[in-house]
VOSE-311054 format. One line per 5 residues: their letters; for each residue x, z, y of N, C-alpha, C. Coordinates in Angstrom, 2 decimals, always signed. Example, Ala and Ser with C-alpha at 12.3 -4.5 7.8 and 13.67 -1.06 7.14 Angstrom:
BEGIN
AS = +13.19 +7.80 -5.69 +12.30 +7.80 -4.50 +13.20 +7.80 -3.30  +12.85 +7.08 -2.25 +13.67 +7.14 -1.06 +12.90 +7.87 +0.03
This chain:
BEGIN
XXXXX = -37.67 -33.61 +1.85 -37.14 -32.27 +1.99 -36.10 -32.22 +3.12  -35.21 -33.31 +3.19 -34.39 -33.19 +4.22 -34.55 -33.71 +5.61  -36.13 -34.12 +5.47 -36.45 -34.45 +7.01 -36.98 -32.74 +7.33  -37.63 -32.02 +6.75 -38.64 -30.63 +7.02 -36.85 -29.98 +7.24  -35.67 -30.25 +6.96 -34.88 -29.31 +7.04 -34.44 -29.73 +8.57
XXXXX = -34.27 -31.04 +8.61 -33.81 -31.34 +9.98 -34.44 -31.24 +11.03  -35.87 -31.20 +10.97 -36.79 -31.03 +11.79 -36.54 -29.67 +12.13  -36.34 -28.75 +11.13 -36.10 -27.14 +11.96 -34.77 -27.06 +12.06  -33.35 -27.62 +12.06 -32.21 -27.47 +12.52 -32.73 -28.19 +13.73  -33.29 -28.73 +14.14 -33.71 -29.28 +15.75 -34.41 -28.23 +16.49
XXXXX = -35.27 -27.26 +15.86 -36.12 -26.50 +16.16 -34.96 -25.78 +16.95  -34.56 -24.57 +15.78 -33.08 -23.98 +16.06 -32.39 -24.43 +16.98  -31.85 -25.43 +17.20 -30.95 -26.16 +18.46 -31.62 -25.86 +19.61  -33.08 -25.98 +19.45 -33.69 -26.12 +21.19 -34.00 -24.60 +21.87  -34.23 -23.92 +20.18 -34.43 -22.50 +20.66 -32.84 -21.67 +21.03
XXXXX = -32.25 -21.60 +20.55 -31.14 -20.53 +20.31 -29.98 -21.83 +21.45  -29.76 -22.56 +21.24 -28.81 -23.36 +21.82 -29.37 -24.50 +23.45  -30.76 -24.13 +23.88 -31.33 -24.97 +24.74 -30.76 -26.11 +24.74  -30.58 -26.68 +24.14 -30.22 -28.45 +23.54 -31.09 -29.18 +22.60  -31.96 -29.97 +23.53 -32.54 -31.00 +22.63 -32.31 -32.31 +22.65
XXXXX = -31.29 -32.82 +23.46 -30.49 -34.21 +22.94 -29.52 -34.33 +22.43  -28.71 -33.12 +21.85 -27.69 -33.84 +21.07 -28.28 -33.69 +19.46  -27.14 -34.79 +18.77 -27.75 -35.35 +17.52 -27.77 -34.45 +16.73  -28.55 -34.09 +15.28 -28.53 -33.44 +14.45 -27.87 -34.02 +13.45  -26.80 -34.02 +12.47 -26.92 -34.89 +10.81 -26.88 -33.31 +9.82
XXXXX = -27.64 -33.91 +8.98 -27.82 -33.06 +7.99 -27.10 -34.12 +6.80  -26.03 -33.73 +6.12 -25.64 -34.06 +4.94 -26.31 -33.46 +3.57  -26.49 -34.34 +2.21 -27.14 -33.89 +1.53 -25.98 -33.49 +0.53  -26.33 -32.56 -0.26 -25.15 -32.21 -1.18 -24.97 -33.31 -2.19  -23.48 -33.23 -2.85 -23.21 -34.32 -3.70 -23.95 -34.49 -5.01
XXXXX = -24.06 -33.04 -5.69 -24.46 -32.82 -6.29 -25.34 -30.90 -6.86  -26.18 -31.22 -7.73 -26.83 -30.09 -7.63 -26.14 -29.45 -9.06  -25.34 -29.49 -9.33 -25.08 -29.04 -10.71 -24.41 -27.78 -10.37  -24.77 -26.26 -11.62 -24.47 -25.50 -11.44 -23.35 -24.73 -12.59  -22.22 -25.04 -11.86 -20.92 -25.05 -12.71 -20.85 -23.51 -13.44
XXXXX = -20.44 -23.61 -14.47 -20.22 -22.05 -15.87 -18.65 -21.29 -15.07  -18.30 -20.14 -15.24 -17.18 -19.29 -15.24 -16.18 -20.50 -16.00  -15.92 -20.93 -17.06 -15.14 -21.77 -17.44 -14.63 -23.46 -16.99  -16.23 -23.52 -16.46 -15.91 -25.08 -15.98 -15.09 -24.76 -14.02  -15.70 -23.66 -13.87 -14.94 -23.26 -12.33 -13.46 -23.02 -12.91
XXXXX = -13.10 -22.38 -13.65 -11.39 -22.09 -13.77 -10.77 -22.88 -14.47  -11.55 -23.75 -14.92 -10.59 -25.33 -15.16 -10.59 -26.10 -14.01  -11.19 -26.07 -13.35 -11.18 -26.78 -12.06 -10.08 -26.06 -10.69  -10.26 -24.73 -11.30 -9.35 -24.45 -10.21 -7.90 -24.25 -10.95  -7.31 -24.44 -11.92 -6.31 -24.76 -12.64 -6.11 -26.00 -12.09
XXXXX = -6.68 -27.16 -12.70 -6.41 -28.59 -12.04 -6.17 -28.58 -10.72  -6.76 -27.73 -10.00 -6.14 -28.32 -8.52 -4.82 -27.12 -8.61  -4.18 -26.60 -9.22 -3.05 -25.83 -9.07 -2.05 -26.73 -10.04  -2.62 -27.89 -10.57 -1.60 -28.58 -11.04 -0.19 -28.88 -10.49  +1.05 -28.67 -11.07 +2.29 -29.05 -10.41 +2.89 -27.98 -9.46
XXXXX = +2.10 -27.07 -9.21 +2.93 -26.21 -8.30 +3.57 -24.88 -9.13  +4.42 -24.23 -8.46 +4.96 -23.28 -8.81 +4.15 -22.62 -9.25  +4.52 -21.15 -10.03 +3.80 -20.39 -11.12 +3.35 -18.85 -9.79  +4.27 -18.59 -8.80 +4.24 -17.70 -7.83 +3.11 -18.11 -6.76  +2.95 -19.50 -7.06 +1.85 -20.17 -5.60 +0.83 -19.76 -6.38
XXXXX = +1.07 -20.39 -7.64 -0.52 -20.83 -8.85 -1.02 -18.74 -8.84  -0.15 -18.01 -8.91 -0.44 -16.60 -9.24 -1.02 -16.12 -7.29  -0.49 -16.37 -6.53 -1.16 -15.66 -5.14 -2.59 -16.35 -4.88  -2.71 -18.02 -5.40 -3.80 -19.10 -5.11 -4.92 -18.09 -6.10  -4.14 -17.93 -7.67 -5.71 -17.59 -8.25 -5.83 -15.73 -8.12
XXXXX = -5.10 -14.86 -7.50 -5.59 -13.69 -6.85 -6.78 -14.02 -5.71  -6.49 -14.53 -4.42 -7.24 -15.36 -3.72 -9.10 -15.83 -4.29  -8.47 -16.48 -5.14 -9.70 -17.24 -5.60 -10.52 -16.48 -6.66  -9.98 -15.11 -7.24 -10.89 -14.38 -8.01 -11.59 -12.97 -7.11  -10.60 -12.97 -5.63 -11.18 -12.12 -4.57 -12.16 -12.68 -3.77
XXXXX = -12.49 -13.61 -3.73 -13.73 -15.05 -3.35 -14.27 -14.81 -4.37  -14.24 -15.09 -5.46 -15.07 -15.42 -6.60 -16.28 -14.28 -7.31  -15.14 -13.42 -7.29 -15.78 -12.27 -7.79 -16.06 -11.20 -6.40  -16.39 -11.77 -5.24 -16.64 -10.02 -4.65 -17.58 -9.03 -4.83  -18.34 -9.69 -5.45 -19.41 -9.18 -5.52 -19.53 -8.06 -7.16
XXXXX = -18.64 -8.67 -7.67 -18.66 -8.38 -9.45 -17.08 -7.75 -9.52  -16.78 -6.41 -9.07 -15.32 -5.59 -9.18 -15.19 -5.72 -11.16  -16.42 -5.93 -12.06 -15.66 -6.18 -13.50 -15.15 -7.33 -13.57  -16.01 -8.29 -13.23 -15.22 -9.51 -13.47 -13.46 -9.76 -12.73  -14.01 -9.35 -11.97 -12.57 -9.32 -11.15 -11.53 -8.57 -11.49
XXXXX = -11.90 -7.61 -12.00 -10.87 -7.13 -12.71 -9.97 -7.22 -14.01  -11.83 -7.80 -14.54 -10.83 -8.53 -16.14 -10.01 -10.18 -15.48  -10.24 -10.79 -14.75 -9.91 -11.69 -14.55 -8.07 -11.16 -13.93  -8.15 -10.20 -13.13 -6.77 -9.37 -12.95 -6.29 -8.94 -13.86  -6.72 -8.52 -15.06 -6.21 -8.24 -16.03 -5.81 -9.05 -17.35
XXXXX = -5.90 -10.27 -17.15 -5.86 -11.41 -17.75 -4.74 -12.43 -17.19  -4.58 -11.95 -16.28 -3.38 -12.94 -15.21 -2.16 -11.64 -15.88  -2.69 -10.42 -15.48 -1.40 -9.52 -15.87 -0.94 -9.59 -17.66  -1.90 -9.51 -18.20 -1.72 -9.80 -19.24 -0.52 -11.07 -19.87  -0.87 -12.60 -19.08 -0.56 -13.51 -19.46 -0.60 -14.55 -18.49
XXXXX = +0.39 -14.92 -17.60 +0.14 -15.23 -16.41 +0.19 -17.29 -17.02  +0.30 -17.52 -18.44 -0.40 -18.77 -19.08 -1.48 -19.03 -18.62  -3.33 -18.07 -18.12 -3.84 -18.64 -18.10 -4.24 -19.36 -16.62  -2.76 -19.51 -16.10 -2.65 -20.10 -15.10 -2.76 -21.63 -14.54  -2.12 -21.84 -15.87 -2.01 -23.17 -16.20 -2.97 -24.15 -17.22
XXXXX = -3.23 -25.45 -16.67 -4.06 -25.97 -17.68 -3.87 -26.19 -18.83  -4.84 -26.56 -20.30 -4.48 -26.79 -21.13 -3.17 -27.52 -21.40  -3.12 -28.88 -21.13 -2.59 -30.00 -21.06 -1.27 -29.10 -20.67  -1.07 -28.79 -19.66 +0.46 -28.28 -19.06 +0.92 -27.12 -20.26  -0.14 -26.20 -21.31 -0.07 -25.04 -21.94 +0.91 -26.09 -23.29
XXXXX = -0.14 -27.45 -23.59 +0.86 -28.27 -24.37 +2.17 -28.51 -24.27  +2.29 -28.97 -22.72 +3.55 -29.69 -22.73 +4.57 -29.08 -22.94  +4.58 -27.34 -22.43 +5.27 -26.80 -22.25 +5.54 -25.97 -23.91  +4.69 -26.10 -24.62 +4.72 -25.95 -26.22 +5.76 -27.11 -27.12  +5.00 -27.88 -26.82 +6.18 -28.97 -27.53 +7.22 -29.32 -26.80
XXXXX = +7.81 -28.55 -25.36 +8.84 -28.52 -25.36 +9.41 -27.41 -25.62  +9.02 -26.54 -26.16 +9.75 -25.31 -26.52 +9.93 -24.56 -26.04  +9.30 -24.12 -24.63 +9.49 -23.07 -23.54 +8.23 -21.89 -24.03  +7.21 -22.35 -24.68 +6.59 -21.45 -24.91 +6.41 -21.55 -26.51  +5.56 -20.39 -27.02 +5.40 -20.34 -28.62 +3.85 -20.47 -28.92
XXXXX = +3.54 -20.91 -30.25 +2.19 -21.02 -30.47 +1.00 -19.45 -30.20  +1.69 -18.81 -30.20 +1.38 -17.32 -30.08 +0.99 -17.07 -28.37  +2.05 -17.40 -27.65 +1.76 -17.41 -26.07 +0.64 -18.45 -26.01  +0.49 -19.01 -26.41 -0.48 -20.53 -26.22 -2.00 -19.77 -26.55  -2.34 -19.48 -27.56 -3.23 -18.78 -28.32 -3.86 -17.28 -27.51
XXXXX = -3.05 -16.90 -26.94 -2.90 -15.27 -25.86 -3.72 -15.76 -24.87  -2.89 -17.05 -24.31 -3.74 -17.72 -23.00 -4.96 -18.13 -23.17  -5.39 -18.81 -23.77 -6.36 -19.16 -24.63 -7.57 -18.06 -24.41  -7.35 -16.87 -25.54 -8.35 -16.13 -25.63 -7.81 -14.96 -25.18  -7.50 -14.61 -23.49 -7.47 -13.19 -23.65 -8.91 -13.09 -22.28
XXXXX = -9.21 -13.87 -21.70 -10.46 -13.47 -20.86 -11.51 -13.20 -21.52  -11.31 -14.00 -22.35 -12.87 -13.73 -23.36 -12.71 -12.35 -24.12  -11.40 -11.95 -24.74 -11.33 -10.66 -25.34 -11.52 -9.85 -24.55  -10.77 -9.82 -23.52 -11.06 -8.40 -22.59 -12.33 -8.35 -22.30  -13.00 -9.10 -21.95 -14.54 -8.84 -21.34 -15.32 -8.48 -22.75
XXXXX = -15.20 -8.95 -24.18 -15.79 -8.55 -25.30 -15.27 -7.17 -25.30  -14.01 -6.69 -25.27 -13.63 -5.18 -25.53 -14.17 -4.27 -24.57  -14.15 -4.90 -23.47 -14.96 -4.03 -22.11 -16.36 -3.60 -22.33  -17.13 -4.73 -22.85 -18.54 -4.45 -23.23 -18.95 -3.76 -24.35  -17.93 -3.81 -25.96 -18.38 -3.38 -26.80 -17.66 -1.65 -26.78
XXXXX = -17.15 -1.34 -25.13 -17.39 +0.29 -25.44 -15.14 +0.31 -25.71  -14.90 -0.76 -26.23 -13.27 -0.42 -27.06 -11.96 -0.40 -25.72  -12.28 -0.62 -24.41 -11.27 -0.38 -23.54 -12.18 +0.15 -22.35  -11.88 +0.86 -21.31 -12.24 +0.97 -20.44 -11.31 +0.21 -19.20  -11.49 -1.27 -19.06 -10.84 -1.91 -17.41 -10.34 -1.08 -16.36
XXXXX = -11.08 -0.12 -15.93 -10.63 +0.85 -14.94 -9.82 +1.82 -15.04  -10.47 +2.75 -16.19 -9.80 +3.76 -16.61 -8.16 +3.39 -17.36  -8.10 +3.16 -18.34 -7.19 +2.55 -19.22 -5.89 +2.22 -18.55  -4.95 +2.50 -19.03 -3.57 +1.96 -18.62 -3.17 +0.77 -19.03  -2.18 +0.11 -18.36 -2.31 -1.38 -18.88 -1.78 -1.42 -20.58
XXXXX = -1.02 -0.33 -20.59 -0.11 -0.52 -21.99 -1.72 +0.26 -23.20  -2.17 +0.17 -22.90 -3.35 +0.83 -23.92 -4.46 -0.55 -24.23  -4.48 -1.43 -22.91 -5.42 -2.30 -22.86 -4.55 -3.50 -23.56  -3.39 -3.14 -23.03 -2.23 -4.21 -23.62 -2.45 -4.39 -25.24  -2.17 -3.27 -25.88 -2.12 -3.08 -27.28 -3.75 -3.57 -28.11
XXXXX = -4.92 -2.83 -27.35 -6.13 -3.70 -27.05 -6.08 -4.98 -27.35  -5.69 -5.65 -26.93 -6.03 -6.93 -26.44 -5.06 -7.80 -27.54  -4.08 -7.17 -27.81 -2.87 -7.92 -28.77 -4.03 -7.75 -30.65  -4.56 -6.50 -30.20 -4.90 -6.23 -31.79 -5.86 -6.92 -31.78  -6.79 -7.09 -30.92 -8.19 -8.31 -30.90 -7.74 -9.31 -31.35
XXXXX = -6.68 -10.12 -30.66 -6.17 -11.39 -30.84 -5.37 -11.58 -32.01  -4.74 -10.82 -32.34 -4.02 -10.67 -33.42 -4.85 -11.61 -34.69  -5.74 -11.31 -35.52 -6.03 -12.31 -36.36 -6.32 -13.77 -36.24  -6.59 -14.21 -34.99 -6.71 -15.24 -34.24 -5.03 -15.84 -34.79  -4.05 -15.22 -34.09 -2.93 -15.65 -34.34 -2.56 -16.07 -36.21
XXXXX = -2.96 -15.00 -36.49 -2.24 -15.21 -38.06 -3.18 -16.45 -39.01  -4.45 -16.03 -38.41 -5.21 -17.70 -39.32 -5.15 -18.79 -38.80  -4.11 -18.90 -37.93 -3.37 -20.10 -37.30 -2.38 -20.87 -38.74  -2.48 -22.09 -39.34 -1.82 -22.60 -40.35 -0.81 -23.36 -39.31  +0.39 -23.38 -39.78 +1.44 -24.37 -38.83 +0.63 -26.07 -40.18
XXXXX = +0.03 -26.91 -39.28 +0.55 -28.15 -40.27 +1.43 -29.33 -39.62  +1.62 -29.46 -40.17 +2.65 -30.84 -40.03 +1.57 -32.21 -39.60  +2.06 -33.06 -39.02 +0.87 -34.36 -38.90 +1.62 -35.22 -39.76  +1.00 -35.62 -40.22 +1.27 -36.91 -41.09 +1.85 -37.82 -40.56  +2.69 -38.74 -40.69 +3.54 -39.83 -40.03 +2.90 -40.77 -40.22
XXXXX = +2.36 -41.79 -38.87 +2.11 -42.94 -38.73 +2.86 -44.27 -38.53  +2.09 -45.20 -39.08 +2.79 -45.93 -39.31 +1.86 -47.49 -38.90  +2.29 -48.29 -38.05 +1.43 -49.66 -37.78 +2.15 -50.27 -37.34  +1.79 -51.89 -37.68 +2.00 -52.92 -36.88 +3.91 -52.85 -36.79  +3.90 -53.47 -37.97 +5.49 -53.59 -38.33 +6.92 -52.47 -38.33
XXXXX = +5.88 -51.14 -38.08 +6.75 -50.32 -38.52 +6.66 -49.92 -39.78  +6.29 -50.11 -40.75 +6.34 -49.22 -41.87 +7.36 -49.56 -42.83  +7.55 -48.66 -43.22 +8.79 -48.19 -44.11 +8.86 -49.07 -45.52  +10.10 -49.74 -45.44 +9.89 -50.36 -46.67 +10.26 -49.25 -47.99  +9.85 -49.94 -49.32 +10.52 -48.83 -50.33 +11.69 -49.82 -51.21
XXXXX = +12.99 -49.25 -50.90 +13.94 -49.91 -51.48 +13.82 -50.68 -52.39  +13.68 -50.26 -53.33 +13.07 -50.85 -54.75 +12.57 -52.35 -54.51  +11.87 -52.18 -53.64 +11.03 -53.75 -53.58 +11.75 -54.69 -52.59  +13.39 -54.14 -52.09 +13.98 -55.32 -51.24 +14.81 -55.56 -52.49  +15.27 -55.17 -53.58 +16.16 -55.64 -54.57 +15.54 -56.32 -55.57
């Protein structure tokens, strides 16, 4: 396949460019795999790893005006999902860290999480209009979707581990 391709990028060269000795290379792609809406915005999260939240917010405007030009809904719920919750900026892993250190709440965590998927379910099933709609209407939208999500959230506790010469003696049995 990639000789019939190079053979007519030579073609091309001699016609349009009257050059038939300089070299042709045709590189083959790395791979043929055809990445999902989710596996692309984890990927472009990871490469926004570590930077500011103002870079990470102009980088993924940018990259949903590339992404989506063609698709003004997607692009818009995807704008409306940054406005919403500018969490789903950040990767999982960073959505953690910043949980168990206490800067954010299980509730913000959960928002980030599922608000692309809500908005585009509320968009389709008829319950917001993206365009029309004010943000504070889509806002309230989007909180009441998620809303049970939040509350059948159980806080549990993890169980305390214990190995390899840490474990706890029980008084009783040093006397």
């Amino acid at each position: 396949m990639y000789m019939k391709l190079q053979h007519t990028l030579e073609v091309v060269q001699a016609l349009v460019f009257m050059d038939t000795t300089s070299e042709i290379s045709v590189n083959p792609p790395v791979s043929f795999d055809i990445k999902t809406e989710v596996e692309l915005m984890a990927e472009f999260a990871e490469s926004q790893k570590g930077m500011d939240a103002s870079i990470r917010y102009g980088a993924y405007l940018s990259y949903i005006d590339q992404r989506y030009s063609q698709n003004e809904t997607m692009k818009r719920i995807a704008q409306l999902s940054s406005a919403y919750t500018t969490l789903i900026l950040f990767t999982i892993d960073e959505r953690n860290k910043l949980l168990a250190a206490g800067q954010i709440s299980q509730e913000d965590a959960i928002k980030a999480t599922y608000v692309f998927d809500t908005i585009l379910e509320l968009h389709y099933t008829g319950q917001i209009d993206i365009f029309d709609d004010d943000m504070s209407t889509i806002t309230t939208a989007i909180d009441n979707a998620i809303e049970p999500k939040i509350n059948g959230l159980e806080m549990v506790e993890p169980e305390p581990q214990f190995g390899d010469g840490d474990e706890i003696e029980d008084e009783d049995e040093n006397e």
